[in-house]
C-alpha positions in Angstrom: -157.2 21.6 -313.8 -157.4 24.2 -311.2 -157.3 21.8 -308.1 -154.3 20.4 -309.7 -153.0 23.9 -310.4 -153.5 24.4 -306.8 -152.2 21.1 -305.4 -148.9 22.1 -307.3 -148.4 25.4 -305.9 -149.3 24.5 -302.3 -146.7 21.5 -302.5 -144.0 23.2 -304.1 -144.2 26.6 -303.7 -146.1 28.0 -300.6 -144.2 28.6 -297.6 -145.7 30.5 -294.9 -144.2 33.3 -293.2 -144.2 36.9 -292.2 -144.4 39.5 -295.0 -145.0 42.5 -295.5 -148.1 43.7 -294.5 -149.5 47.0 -295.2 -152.2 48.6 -293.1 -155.0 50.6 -294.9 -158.8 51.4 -294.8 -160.5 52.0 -297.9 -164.3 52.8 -297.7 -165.8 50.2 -300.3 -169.3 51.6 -300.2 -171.0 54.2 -297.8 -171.3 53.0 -294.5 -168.8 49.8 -295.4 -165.1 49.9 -294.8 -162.6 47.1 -295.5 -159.8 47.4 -292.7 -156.5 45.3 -293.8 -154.5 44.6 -290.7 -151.6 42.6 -289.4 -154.1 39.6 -288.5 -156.5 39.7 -290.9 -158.9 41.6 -293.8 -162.1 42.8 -292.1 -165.4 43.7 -293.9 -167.2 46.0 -291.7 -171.2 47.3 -292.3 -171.3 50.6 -289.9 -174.3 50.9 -290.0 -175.3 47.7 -288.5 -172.3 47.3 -286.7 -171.2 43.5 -287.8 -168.7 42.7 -290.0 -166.7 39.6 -291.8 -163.2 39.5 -290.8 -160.9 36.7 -293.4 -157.6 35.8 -291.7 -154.3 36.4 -293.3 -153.3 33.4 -294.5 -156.3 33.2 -296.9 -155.1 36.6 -298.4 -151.2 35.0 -298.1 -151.8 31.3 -299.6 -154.0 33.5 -303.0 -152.0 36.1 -303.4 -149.1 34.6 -304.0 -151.0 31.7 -306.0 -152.5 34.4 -308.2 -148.8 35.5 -308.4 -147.3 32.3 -310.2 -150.7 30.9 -311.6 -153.7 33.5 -311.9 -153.4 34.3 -315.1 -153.0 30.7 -316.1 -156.3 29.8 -313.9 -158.4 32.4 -315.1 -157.9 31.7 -318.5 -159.8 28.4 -317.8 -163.3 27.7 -318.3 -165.2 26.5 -315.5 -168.3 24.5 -315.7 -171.3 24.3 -313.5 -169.4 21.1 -312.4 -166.9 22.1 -311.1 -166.8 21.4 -307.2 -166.8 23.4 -304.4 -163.1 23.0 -304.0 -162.8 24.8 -307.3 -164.9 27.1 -306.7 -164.1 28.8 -304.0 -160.2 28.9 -305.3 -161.7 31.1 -308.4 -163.8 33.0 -306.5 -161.0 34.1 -303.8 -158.8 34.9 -307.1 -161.7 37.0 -308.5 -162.0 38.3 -304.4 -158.5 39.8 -304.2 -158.7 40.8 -308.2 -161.6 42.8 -307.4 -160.2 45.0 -304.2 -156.9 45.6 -305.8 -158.6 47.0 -308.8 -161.1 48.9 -306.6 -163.9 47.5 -308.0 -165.9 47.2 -304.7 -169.0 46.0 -305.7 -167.9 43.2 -307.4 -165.8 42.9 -304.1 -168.9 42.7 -302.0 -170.7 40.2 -304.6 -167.6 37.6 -304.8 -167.6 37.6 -300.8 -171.8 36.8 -301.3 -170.9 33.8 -303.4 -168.5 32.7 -300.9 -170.9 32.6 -297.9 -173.3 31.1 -300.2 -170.5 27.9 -301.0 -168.8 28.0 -297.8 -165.3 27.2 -297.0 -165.4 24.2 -295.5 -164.6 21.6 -297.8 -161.8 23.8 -299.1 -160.6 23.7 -295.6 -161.0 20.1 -294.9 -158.5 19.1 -298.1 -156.2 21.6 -297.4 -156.0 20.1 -293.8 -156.1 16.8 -295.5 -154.1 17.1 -298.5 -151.2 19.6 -297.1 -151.6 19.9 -293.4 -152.3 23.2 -293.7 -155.0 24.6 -291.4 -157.2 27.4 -292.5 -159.4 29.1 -290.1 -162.9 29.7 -291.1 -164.2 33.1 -292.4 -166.1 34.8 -289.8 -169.2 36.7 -289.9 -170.3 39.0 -286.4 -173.0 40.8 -285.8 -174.6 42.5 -282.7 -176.7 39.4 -281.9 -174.4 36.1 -283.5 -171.4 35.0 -284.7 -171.0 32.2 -287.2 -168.2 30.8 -289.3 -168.4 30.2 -293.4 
């Protein structure tokens, strides 16, 4: 139901472009700031100096599907079956719920479970299914950088 839900909006309704964007820092935890900027939502740990940076269009394509269909899709149940593809739709829901609510450390704990599913099947039927090309969330550090 919610791939569907999703398949709907991103044939019908999305249409990329430049909005409105809003540049803030709110610190989400001592020592951790979340920096919203022109090109994308950064994540950063100052004490260890790394951070996880999400580009805009994630935050564009699920905020305005949690505009027309979040309360529709949360009111679902979702099983321990559900795929990936799912998953990660819910959990970026519950992502941007959480930071415009303030609730930070659910904030933190939904961007866990993320790294723990990783995007990349998401990606792959987005490219597949809509020709729409997300790129990867990105995780840096002092030593490494590696995509999710």
């Amino acid at each position: 139901m919610i791939k569907e839900l999703f398949e709907e909006f991103m044939e019908l309704s999305y249409s990329p472009g430049d909005r409105q964007r809003n540049l803030t820092d709110n610190i989400i935890q001592e020592f951790i700031l979340c920096r919203l900027s022109y090109s994308s939502l950064q994540v950063i740990f100052l004490h260890s100096g790394s951070y996880i940076e999400i580009p805009w269009k994630w935050l564009d394509v699920f905020s305005s599907f949690n505009t027309l269909f979040g309360h529709r899709v949360l009111c679902e149940n979702v099983t321990e079956s559900s795929d990936n593809i799912e998953k990660i739709i819910l959990l970026f829901l519950d992502l941007l719920s959480s930071y415009a609510a303030r609730r930070y450390q659910l904030f933190l704990s939904v961007l866990y479970k993320i790294g723990e599913i990783k995007t990349a099947d998401f990606r792959e039927w987005c490219k597949e299914e809509f020709g729409e090309d997300f790129e990867p969330i990105t995780v840096i550090s002092v030593d490494s950088i590696f995509k999710i």
